[in-house]
C-alpha positions as CSV (number, residue, x, y, z in Angstrom):
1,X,55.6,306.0,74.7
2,X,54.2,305.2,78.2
3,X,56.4,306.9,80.7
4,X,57.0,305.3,84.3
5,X,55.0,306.9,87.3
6,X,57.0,309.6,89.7
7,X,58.6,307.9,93.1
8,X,55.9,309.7,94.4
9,X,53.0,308.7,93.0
10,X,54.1,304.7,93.0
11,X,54.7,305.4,97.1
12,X,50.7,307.0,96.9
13,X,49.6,304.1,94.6
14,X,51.3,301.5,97.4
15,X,50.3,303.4,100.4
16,X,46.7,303.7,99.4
17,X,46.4,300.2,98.0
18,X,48.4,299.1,101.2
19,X,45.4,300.7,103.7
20,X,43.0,299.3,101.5
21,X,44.5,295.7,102.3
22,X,44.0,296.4,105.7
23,X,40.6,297.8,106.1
24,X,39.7,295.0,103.8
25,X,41.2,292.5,106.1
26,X,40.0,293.8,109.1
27,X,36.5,293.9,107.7
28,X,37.1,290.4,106.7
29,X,38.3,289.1,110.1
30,X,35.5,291.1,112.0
31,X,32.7,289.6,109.3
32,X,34.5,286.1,109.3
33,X,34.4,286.1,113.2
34,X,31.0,287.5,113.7
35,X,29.5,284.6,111.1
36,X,31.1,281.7,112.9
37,X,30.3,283.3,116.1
38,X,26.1,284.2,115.0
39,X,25.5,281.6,112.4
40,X,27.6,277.5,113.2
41,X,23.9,276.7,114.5
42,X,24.6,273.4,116.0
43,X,28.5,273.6,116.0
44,X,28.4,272.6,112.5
45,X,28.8,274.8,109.0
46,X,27.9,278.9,109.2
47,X,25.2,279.5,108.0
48,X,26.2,281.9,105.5
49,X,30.0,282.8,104.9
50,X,30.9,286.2,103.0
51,X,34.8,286.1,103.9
52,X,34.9,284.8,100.6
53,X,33.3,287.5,99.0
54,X,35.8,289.9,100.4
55,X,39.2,288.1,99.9
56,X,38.2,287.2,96.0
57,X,36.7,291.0,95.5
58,X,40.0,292.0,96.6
59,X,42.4,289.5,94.9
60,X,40.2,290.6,91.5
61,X,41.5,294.6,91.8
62,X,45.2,293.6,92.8
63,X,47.7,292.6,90.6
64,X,48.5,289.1,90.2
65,X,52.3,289.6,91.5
66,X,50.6,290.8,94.9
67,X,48.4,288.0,95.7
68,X,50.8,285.8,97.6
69,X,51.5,288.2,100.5
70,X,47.5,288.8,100.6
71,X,46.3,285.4,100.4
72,X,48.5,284.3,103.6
73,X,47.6,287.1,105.5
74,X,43.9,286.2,105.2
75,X,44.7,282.8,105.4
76,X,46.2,283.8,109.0
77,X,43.2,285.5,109.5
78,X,41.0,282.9,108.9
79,X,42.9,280.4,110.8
80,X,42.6,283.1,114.1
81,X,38.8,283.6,113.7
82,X,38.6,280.0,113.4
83,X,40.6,279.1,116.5
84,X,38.6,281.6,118.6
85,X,35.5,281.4,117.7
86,X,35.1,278.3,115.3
87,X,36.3,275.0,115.3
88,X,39.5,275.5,117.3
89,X,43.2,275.8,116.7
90,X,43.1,271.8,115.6
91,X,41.1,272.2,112.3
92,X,42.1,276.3,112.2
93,X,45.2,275.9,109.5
94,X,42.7,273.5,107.5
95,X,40.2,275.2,107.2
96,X,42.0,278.4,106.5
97,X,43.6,276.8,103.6
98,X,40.4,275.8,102.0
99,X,39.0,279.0,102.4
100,X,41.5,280.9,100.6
101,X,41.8,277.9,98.2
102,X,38.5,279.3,97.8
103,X,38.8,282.8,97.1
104,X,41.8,282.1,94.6
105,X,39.9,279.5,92.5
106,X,36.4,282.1,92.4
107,X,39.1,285.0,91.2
108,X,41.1,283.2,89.0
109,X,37.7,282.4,87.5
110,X,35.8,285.3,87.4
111,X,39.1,286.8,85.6
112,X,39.7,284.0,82.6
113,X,36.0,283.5,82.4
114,X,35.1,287.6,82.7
115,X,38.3,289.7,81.5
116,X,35.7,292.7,81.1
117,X,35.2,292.9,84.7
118,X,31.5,293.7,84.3
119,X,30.0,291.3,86.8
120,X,27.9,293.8,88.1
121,X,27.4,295.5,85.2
122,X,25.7,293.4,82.6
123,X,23.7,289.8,82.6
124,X,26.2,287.5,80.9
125,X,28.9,289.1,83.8
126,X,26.3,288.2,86.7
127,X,26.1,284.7,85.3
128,X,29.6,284.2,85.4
129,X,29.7,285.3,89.1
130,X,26.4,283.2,90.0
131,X,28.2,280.2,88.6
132,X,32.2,281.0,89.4
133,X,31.3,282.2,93.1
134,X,28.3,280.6,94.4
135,X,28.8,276.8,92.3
136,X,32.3,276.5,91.0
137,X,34.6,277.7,93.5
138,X,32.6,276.5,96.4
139,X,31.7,273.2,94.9
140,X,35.6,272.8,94.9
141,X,36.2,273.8,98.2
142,X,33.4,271.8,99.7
143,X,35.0,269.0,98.8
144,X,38.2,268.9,101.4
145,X,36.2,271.1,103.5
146,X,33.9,268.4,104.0
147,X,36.3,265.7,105.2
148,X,37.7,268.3,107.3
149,X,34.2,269.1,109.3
150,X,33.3,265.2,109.7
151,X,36.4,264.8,111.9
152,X,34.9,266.8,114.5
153,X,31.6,267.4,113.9
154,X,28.5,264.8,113.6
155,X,26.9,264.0,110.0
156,X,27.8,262.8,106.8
157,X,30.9,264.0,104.5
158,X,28.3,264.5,101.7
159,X,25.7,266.7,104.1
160,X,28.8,268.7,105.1
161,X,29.5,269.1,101.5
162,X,26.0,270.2,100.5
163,X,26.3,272.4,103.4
164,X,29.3,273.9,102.7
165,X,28.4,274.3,98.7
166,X,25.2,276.2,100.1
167,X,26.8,278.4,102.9
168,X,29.5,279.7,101.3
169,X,27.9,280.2,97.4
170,X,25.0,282.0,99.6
171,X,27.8,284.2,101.1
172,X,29.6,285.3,98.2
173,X,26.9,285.8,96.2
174,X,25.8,288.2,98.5
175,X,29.0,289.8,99.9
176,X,30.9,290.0,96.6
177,X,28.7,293.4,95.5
178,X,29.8,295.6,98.2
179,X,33.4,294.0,98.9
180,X,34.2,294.6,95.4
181,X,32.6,297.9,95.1
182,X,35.0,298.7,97.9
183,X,37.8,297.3,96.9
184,X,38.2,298.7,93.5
185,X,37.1,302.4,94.9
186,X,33.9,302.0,93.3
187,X,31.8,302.6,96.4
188,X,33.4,305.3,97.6
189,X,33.5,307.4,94.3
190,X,29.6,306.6,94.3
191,X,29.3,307.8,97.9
192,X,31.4,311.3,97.3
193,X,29.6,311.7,93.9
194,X,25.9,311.2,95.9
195,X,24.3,314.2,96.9
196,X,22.7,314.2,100.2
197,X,19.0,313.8,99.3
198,X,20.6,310.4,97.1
199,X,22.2,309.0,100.4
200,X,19.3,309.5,102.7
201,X,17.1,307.9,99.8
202,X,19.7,304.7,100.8
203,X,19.4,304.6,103.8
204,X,15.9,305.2,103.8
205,X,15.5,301.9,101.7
206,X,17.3,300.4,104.5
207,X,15.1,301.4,106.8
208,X,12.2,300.8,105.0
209,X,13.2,297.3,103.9
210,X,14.4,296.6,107.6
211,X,11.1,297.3,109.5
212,X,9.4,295.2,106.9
213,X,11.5,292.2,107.3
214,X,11.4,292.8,111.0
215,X,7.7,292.6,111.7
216,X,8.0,289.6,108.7
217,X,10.2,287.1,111.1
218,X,9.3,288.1,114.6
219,X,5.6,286.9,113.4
220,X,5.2,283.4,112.9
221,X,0.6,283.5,112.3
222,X,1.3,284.9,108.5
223,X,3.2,283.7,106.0
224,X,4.1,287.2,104.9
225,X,7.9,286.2,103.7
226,X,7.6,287.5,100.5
227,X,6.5,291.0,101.9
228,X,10.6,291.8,102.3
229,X,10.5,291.1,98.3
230,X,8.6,294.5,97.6
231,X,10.7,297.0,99.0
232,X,13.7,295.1,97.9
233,X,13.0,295.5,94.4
234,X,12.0,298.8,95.0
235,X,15.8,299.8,96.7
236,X,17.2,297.8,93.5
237,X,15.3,300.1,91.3
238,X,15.7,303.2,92.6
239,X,19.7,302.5,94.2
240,X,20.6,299.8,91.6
241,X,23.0,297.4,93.2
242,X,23.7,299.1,96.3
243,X,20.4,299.3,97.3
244,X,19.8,295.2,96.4
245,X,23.5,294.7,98.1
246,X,22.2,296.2,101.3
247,X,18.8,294.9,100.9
248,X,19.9,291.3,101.0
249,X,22.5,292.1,103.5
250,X,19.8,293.7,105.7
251,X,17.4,291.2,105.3
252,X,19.7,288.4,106.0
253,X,21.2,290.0,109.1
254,X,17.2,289.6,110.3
255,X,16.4,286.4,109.2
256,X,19.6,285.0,110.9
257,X,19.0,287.1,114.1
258,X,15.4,286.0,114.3
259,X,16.8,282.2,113.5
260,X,19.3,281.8,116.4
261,X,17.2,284.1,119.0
262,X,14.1,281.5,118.5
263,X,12.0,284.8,117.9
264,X,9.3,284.0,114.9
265,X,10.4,282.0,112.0
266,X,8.3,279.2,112.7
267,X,6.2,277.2,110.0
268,X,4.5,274.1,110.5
269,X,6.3,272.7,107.6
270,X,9.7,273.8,109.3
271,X,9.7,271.0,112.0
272,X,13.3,270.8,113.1
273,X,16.1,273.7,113.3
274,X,17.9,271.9,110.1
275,X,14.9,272.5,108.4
276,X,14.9,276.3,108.9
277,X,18.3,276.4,108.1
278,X,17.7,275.1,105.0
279,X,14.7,276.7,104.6
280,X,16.3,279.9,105.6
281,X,19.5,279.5,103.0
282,X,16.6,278.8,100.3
283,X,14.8,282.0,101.0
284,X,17.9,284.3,101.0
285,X,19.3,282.7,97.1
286,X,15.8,283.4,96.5
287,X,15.6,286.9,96.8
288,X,19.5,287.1,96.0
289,X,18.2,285.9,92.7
290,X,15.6,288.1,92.3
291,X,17.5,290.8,93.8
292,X,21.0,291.0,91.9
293,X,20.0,290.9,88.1
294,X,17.3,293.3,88.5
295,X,19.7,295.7,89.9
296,X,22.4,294.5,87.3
297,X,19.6,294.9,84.4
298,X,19.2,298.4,85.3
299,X,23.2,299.0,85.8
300,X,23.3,298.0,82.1
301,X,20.1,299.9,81.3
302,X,21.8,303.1,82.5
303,X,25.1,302.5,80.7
304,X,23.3,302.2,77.4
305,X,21.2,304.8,78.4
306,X,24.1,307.0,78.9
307,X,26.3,305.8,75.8
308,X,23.2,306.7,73.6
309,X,22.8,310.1,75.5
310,X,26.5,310.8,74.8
311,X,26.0,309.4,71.4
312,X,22.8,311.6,70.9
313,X,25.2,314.7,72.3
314,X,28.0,314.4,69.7
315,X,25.7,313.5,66.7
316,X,23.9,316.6,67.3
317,X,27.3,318.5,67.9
318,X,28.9,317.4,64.6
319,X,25.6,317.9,62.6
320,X,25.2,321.6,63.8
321,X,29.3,322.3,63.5
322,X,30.2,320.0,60.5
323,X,30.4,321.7,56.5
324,X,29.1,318.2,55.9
325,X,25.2,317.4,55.0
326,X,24.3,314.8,57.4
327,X,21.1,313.2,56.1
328,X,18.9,310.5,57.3
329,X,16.8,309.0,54.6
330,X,13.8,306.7,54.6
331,X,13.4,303.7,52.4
332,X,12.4,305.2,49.3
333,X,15.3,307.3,49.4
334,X,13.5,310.5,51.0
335,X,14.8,312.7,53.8
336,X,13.9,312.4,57.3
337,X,16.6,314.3,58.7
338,X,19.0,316.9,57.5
339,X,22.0,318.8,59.5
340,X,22.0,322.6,59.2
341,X,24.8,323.0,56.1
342,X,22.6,320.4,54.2
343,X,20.2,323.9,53.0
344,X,23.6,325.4,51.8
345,X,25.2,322.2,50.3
346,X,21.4,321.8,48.4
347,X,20.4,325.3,47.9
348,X,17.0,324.4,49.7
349,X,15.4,325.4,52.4
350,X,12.7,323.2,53.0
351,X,14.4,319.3,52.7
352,X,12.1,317.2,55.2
353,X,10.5,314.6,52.3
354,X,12.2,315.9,49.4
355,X,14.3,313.0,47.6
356,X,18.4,313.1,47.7
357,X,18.0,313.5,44.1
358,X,17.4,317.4,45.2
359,X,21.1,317.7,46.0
360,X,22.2,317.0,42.2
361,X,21.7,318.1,38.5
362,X,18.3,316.6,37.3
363,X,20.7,314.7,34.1
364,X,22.0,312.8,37.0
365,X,18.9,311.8,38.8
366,X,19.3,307.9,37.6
367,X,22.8,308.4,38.7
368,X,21.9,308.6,42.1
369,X,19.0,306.3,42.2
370,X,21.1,303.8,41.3
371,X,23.1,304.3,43.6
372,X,20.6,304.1,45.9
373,X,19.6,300.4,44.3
374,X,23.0,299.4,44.6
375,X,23.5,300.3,48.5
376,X,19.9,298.7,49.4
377,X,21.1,295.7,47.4
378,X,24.7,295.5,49.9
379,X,23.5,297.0,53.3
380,X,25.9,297.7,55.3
381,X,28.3,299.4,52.9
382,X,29.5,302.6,51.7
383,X,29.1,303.3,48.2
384,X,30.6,306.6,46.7
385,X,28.6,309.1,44.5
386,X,30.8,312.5,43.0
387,X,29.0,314.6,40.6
388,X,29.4,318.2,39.5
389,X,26.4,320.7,40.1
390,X,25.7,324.1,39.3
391,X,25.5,326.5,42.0
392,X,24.5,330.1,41.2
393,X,26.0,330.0,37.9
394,X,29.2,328.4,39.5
395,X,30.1,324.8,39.1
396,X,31.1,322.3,42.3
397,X,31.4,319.0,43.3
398,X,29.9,316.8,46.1
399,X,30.7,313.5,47.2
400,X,28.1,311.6,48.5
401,X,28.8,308.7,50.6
402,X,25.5,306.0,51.1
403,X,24.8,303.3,53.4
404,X,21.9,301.1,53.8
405,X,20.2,300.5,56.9
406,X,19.5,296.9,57.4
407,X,16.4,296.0,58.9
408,X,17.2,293.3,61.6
409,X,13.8,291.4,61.5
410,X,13.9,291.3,58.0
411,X,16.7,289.7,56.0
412,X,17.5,291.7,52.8
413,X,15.2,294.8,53.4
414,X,16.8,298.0,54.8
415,X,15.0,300.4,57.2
416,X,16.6,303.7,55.5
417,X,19.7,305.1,54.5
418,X,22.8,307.0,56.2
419,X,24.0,309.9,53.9
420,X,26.5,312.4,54.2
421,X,27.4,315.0,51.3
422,X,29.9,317.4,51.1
423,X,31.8,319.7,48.6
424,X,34.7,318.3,47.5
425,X,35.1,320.9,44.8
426,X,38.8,322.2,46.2
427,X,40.0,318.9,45.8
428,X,38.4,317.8,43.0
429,X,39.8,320.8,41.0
430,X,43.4,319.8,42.5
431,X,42.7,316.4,41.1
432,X,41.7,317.4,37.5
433,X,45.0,320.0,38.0
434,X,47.0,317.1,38.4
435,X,45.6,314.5,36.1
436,X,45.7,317.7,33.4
437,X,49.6,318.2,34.4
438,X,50.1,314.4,34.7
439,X,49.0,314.6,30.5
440,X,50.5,317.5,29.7
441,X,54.1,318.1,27.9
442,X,55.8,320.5,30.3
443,X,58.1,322.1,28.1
444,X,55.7,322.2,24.5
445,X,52.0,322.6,26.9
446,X,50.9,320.2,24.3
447,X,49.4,316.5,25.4
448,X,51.6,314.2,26.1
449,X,52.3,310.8,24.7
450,X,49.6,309.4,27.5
451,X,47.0,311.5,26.9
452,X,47.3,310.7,23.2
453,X,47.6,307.3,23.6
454,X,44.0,307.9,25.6
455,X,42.9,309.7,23.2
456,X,43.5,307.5,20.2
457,X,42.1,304.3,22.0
458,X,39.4,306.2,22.3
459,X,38.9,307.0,18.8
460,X,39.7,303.4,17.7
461,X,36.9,301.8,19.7
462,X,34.5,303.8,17.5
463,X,36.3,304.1,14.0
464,X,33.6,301.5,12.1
465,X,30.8,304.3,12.8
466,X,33.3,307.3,12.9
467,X,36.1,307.1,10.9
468,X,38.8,309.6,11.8
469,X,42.4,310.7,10.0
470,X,45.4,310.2,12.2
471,X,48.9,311.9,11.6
472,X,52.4,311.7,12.6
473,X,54.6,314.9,12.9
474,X,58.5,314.9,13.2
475,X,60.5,317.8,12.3
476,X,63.3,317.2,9.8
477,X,67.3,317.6,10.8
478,X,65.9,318.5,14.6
479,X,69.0,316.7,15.3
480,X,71.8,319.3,13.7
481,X,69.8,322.2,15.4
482,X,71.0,320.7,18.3
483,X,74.1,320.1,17.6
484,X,74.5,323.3,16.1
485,X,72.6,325.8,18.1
486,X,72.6,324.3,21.0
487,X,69.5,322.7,23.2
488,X,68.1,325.4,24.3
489,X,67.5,326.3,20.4
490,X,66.2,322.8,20.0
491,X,63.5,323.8,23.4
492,X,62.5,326.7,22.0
493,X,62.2,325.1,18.1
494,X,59.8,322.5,20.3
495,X,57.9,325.5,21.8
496,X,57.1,327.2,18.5
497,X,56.4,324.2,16.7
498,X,53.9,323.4,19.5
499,X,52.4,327.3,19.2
500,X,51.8,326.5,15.6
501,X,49.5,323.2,16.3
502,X,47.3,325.8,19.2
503,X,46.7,328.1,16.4
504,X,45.2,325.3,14.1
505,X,43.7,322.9,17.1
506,X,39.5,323.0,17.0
507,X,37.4,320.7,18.7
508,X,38.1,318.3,15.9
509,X,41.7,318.4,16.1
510,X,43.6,317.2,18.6
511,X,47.8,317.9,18.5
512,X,50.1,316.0,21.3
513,X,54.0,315.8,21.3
514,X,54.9,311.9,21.5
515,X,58.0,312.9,22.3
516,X,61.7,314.1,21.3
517,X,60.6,316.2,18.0
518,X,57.9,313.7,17.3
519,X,53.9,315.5,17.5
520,X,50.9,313.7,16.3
521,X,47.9,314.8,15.2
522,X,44.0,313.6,15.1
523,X,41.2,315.2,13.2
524,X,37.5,314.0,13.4
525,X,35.1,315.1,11.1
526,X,37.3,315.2,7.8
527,X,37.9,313.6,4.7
528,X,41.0,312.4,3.9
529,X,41.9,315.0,1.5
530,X,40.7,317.8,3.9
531,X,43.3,316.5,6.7
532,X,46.3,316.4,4.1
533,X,45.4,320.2,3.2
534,X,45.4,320.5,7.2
535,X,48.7,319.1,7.1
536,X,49.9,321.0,4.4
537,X,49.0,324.4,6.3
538,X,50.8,323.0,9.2
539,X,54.4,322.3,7.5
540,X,53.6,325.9,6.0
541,X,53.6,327.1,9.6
542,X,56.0,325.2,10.3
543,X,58.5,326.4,7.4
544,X,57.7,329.8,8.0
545,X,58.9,329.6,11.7
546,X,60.9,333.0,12.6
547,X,63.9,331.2,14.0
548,X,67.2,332.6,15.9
549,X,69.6,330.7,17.6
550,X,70.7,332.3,21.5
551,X,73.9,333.8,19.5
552,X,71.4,335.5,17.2
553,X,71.7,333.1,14.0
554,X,68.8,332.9,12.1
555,X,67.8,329.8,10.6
556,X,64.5,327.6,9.5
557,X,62.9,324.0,9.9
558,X,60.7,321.6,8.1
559,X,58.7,319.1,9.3
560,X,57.5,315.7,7.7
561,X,53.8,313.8,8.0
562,X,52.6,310.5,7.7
563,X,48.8,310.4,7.4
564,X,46.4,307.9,7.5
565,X,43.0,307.0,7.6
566,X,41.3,305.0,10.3
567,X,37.7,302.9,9.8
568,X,38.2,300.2,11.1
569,X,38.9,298.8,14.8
570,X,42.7,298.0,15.7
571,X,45.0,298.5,18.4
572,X,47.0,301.7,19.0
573,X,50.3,300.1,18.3
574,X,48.9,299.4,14.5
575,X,47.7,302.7,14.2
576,X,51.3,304.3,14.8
577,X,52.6,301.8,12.4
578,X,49.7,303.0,9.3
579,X,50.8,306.1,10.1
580,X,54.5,305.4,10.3
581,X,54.7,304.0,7.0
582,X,53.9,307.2,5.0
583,X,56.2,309.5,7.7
584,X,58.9,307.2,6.5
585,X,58.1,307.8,3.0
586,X,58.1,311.4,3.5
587,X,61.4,311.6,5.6
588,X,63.2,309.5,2.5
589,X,61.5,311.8,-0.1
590,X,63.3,314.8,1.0
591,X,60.6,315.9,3.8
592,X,58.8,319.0,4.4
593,X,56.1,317.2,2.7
594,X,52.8,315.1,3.5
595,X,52.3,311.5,2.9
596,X,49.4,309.5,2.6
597,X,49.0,305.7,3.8
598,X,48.2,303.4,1.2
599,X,44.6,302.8,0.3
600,X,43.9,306.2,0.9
601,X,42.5,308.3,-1.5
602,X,45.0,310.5,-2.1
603,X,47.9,309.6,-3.2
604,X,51.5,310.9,-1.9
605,X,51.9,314.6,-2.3
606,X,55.1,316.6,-2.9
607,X,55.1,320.4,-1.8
608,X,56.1,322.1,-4.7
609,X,59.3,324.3,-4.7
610,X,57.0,327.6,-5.3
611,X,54.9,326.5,-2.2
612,X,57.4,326.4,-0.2
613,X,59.0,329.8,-1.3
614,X,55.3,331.1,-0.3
615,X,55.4,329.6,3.0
């Protein structure tokens, strides 16, 4: 359950995210100022406005319940740089309205459209700010903002617009990197996590890519603009986007410095200062364009880079640590890779190339190859392979578990197989412990009715080619050793009766207790008259039963059988009744004797009064 932060640490949250506010707002006043001041060439538009940038970079790291107080302080802010170094106080409140209109609509967007935040991080994320920050939001913007600047200033509403669509898009594409790297702490954890040779290699770029662009634009013989391209790319590379954000920023701080000082930047194509605005704000998306995905590209390139490095780490720390055999196979079902406990889990040293038949008794080799078939046929999931194998003369089990690669270019065929094997012999002994105890009688040890019932079905399914005798037991007057002796004289009755059966059970014969004094019996491999002399010995043992009560009363028992013959399929429930028939029979006749269904081939049989004195 989440618990709520300390007073302390919510004062160190708000205090921290309170001084980021305000360098953030300073920096955007001081940019905000500096760009009307350096770039309204002609009184009209700026050339290029990042205050944007900055307000929607912060407003995207802030909660949503904190954005009122922010967006009228910027909004004041705005309206001040305006008044002083802008339009004037007139048109300030204006146009400080559209502008945070602005940054609102370009965050609001970037959130709905880009919940992941990754807008710097992977290519469908940079689209989303190409067209939410330098189209959408500005389009939007442009379009009270250009009423608003054809009051006072000369040209059309729609060159305004076009102006202010190209201005401001230009400026938040290119001041959104670093404001939001700042404003969600991003730059700064960069900067204490660089090492000095790192930052110098930044500022280096800078350098570099400064000179360049300075000789570029205070030429105007060569047109050499696309020499600023080189060691941009180069700074995008090798910084990723904080190089390419303070490439372009660099660059652009030239260009626009060369542009309003007259120095350079001359074309013969370029014949009026417009033009080179234009011309100018052209260049710069250029290069922004060039610029910002290339460094995004590689952003993404180094998180999957790292997320396979990490993956690479803890595959090869739970294939040297894990009791599991980890095993990569290739198409044909033979090993390419194997973990360290695959040569104890196989008993082989050598694996590389050997099938993942290897693993398993050679009876069960079209076992696992078609298991192999069937997870090729259904790529993608697990199938479940558990057979015993001998080990040094000790018998275990593994569980295999088989996946199918899929082979993306080609639909239906698999590039290999993901294994993993492992001995599941403590459990699988705990589960034939408990499936033995689930079918077995717990006071007799005998099967249970269940198991019998398994048994039998069994048995049926198979009676046309192998006829088999079936029996049913009960014990005669159980009831009045009960009620005479007691229950735990009736237990312990069960419990010799049940000793008796063990002492003539075989492979062929199979005894189970149905249930209250009622056993059953199945033999295979018998004629009919060779289970009724099996019987016979059984109500002999039976008979002969050393009986004493818990008060030390001795006393005897008899039991009764009804036996048939089965050769020919039926249903359990019709075997008991064959078999019940006869039991009845016997029970009515007197018991302690063995009766035969009719249509057997022997007929009912009596024990005789001197076979009983024997037993």
């Amino acid at each position: 359950m989440p618990t709520s932060p300390s007073p302390m640490t919510w004062i160190g949250n708000h205090i921290a995210g309170g001084r980021k506010t305000v360098l953030l707002g300073l920096a955007f006043f001081a940019i905000t100022s500096l760009t009307i001041a350096m770039t309204r060439f002609g009184g009209a538009l700026a050339l290029v406005w990042p205050g944007t940038a900055i307000l929607a970079a912060l407003l995207v790291t802030l909660p949503r319940a904190q954005w009122g107080p922010i967006i009228w302080s910027f909004a004041a802010l705005s309206a001040v740089a305006t008044s002083l170094f802008g339009f004037g106080p007139n048109l300030a409140l204006q146009l400080a309205a559209i502008n945070v209109f602005e940054g609102y609509v370009i965050a609001r967007l970037l959130l709905a459209l880009r919940p992941q935040r990754d807008w710097l991080e992977s290519v469908d994320g940079l689209i989303v700010l190409i067209v939410a920050g330098g189209i959408v939001g500005p389009a939007l913007a442009a379009i009270p903002g250009g009423f608003v600047v054809a009051w006072v200033s000369p040209g059309s509403w729609l060159s305004h617009t076009a102006n202010w669509v190209a201005g401001h898009g230009l400026g938040t594409l290119l001041g959104f990197p670093i404001a939001y790297m700042a404003a969600s702490g991003a730059l700064s954890k960069d900067y204490a996590a660089a090492s000095l040779p790192v930052v110098m290699e930044c500022i280096g770029h800078a350098l570099v890519i400064g000179a360049v662009t300075t000789l570029v634009f205070l030429q105007a013989d060569l047109p050499l603009l696309f020499l600023p391209i080189v060691p941009l790319l180069f700074a995008a590379f090798r910084q990723g986007r904080i190089g390419a954000s303070i490439g372009l920023i660099t660059i652009a701080g030239i260009a626009i410095a060369s542009l309003s000082t007259g120095l350079g930047f001359a074309s013969p194509i370029l014949n009026t200062f417009g033009d080179k605005v234009l011309f100018l704000q052209f260049y710069l998306a250029i290069l922004l364009l060039l610029a910002l995905p290339v460094s995004v590209a590689l952003k993404h390139r180094r998180l999957l880079f790292v997320a396979v490095e990490e993956k690479r780490a803890l595959k090869g720390l739970i294939s040297d640590h894990s009791d599991d055999a980890l095993l990569n196979l290739d198409a044909e079902g033979r090993i390419r890779f194997a973990s360290p406990a695959s040569e104890r889990l196989s008993g082989q040293a050598e694996l590389t190339d050997q099938p993942l038949t290897m693993f398993f008794d050679p009876l069960d080799e079209a076992v696992v190859l078609a298991t192999l078939a069937e997870s090729a046929s259904e790529p993608g999931l697990t199938h479940v392979l558990e057979r015993p194998v001998l080990r040094d003369d000790e018998q275990i089990w593994l569980e295999a578990r088989i996946r199918a690669v899929p082979l993306a270019e080609t639909p239906g065929a698999i590039s290999g197989y993901a294994v993993t094997i492992r001995d599941v012999t403590t459990s699988k002994n705990a589960e034939l412990r408990a499936l033995q105890e689930a079918d077995t009688d717990a006071l007799t040890g005998l099967p249970n009715r269940r198991a019998f019932l398994r048994h039998l079905e069994a048995h049926l399914d198979y009676s046309a080619d192998r006829p088999f005798n079936f029996a049913i037991i009960d014990l005669d007057h159980f009831k009045s050793v009960n009620d005479t002796h007691g229950h735990d004289a009736g237990d312990m009755v069960l419990r010799h009766v049940a000793a008796a059966m063990r002492r003539l059970s075989a492979p062929e014969r199979f005894f189970a207790r149905l249930g209250g004094d009622e056993f059953a019996f199945i033999a295979e491999r018998l004629e009919l008259d060779e289970a009724a002399v099996l019987c016979e010995e059984l109500c002999s043992a039976v008979a002969a039963l050393d009986l004493a009560a818990p008060d030390g009363t001795a006393f005897s028992l008899t039991a009764s059988v009804g036996l048939a013959g089965i050769g020919a399929p039926c249903s359990a429930s019709l075997a008991l009744q064959t078999a019940d028939g006869p039991l009845y029979a016997a029970k009515s006749g007197g018991g302690n004797r063995v009766e035969i269904a009719t249509g057997g081939n022997r007929g009912p049989r009596r024990r005789s009064d001197s076979e009983t004195q024997a037993a």
